[in-house]
N, C-alpha and C positions, 0 to 999 in steps of 0.2 A: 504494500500500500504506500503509496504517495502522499504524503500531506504539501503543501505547500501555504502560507501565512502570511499574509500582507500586517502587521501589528500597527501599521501605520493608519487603516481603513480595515481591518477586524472581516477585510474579503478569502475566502477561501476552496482552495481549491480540491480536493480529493480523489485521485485516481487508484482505482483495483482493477487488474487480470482476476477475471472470472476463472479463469482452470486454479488461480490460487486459491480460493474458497473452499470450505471443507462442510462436509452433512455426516451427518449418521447413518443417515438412508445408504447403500452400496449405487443404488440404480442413481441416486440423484447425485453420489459424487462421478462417480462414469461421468454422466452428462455436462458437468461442470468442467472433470478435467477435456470430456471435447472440445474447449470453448479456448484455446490456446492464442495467445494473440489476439483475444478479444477484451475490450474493456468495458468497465463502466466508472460514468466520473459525474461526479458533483460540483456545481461551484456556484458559490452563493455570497451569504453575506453573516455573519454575528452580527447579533444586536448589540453590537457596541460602537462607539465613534472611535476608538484606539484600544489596543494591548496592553492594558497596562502590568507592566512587567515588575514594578517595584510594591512594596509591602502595600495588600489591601484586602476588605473581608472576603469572604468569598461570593461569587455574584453568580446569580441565574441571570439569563435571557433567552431569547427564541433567536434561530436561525431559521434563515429562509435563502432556498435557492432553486436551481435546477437538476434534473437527475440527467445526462444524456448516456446514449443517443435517443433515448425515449422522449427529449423534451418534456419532462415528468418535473411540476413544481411539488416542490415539500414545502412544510413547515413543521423543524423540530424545536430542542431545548439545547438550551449549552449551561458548562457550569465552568467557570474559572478558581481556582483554589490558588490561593498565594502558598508556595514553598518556605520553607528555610533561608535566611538572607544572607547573600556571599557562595550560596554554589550556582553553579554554570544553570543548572535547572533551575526557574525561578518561579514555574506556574507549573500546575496542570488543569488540561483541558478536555473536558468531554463533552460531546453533542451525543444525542440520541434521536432518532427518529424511526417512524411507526409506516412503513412503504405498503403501497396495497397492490398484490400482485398483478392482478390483469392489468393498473396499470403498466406498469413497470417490464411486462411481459405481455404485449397485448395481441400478439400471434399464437401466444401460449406455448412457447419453443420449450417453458421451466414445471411440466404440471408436476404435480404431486409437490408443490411449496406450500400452498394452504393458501387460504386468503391474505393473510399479511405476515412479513418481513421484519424483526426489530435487528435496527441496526444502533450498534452504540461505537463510538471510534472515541478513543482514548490516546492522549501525547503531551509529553510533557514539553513545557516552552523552555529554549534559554531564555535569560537574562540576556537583555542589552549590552555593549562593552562597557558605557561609561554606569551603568547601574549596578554592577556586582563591587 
């Protein structure tokens, strides 16, 4: 997985290879790993105006973006957590979101996924140079 972080405009971008994804199911991972060189990518927005990277409580918002190549909008949650001050790592960051499959599948290429998807992506921020 790809994250990419604008801290400057809280814009973000998220790429996965689908054969990297794993199931329980035997049949639904087969299908997954057929999917080589295929992606799917998000890129949206945190409800925030900046990253703040230096000491602060911990913050919920919503995150809103696109899913492609589905052209699929979401609307999930994010949560920022300030770390320990002085290490490289100075935040952690999770969004969660609730995807509904025919959207997101609307040829039906993924059956046997169920009606919806939770996806949670988790990462931790450095610290800025001149903030640690």
């Amino acid at each position: 997985m790809l994250i990419l972080l604008d801290y400057e405009t809280g814009k973000v971008v998220i790429k996965q290879e689908i054969s990297a994804l794993s199931s329980d199911d035997k049949n639904m991972q087969k299908r997954l790993q057929d999917k080589p060189n295929e992606y799917i990518r998000f890129e949206g927005k945190l409800g925030l105006d900046y990253i703040n990277t230096s000491g602060h409580p911990p913050m919920d918002f919503p995150v809103e973006g696109t899913v492609f190549p589905q052209n699929y909008h979401v609307i999930g949650s994010g949560h920022l957590v300030h770390l320990v001050h002085g290490t490289s790592s100075s935040c952690l960051l999770s969004m969660t979101f609730q995807l509904e499959t025919d959207e997101l599948f609307p040829d039906n290429d993924m059956p046997g996924l169920g009606n919806e998807i939770y996806v949670q992506v988790v990462q931790s921020l450095l610290a800025r140079v001149n903030e640690r």
